[in-house]
C-alpha positions, 0 to 999 in steps of 0.5 A: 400610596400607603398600600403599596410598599417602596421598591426598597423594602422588597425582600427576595422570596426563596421558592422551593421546588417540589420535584415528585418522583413518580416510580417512588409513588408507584413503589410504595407499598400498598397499605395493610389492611385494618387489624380490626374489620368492621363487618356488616351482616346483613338478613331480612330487613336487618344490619347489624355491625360487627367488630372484629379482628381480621384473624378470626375464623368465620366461625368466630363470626358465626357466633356473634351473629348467633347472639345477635339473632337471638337477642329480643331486637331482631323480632321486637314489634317496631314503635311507629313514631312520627317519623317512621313510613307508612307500611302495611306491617301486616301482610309483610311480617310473615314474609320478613320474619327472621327465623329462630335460630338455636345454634350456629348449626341453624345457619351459614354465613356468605358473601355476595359473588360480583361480577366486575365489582357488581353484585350478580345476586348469588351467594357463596358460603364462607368457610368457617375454620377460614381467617376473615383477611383471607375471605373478606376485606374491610366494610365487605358485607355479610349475609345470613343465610338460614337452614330449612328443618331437613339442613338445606340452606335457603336463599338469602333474603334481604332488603336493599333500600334503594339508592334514590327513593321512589318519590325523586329522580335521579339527579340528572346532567342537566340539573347540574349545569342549570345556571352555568349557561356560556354568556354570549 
């Protein structure tokens, strides 16, 4: 008895109702996007992230990236450790060396063109006196594209690594419901 309480010593519970007004939901403002936008640029086999406020020009950007590609890390030999894959860098180097660049003449900035939100594997140049807000959006990636000798621009090249290694499956339906059999 001991862990039930006498009916005297019940005390009434006041319950609230929480009434949602769902046209109040659906007026709501969207919220402003981030004053200060975290861009990946992406080229070969390389990502490296950018802040930056939303207002800047992409030829802000462009300058940026200039540094970035001129820095010693983007062709720098990669230290294998015990970790790293097994790949065969000799006959890759030629094919995924970044270009030298000098200036922010040397190369254009694009974004990718989707297609129902899915990438259609064409690139469109980005403006350079454009403000990042109008152009891009938050996270939205940022690829280089390099200029041949003559000022043609050359396709963009980079490495997607791929959502689900070669090694394992996609997870499957059926893996999921394995132990949630109905009993009978």
């Amino acid at each position: 008895m001991g862990a039930y309480a006498p009916v005297a010593e019940l005390r009434p519970v006041a319950f609230e109702l929480l009434v949602i007004d769902i046209d109040h939901i659906a007026s709501k403002p969207p919220r402003p996007p981030p004053k200060i936008f975290i861009l990946p640029i992406k080229t070969h086999k390389h990502t490296v992230l950018i802040n930056i406020p939303s207002t800047s020009t992409v030829d802000d950007i462009k300058a940026e990236v200039l540094d970035a590609l001129q820095s010693g890390v983007v062709n720098a030999p990669v230290q294998l450790t015990e970790y790293a894959m097994d790949v065969d860098e000799d006959a890759d180097d030629l094919e995924w060396k970044v270009p030298q660049v000098e200036t922010i003449d040397d190369f254009e900035l694009a974004r990718q063109v989707k297609e129902k939100g899915r990438p259609t594997g064409l690139y469109e140049v980005l403006e350079v006196k454009s403000q990042l807000k109008n152009v891009l959006a938050n996270w939205d990636p940022v690829f280089v594209q390099f200029k041949d000798p003559n000022g043609g621009l050359l396709p963009v090249k980079v490495s997607v690594p791929p959502v689900f290694p070669e090694e394992e499956e996609e997870p499957s339906l059926s893996a999921a419901r394995k132990g949630k059999r109905k009993a009978d």
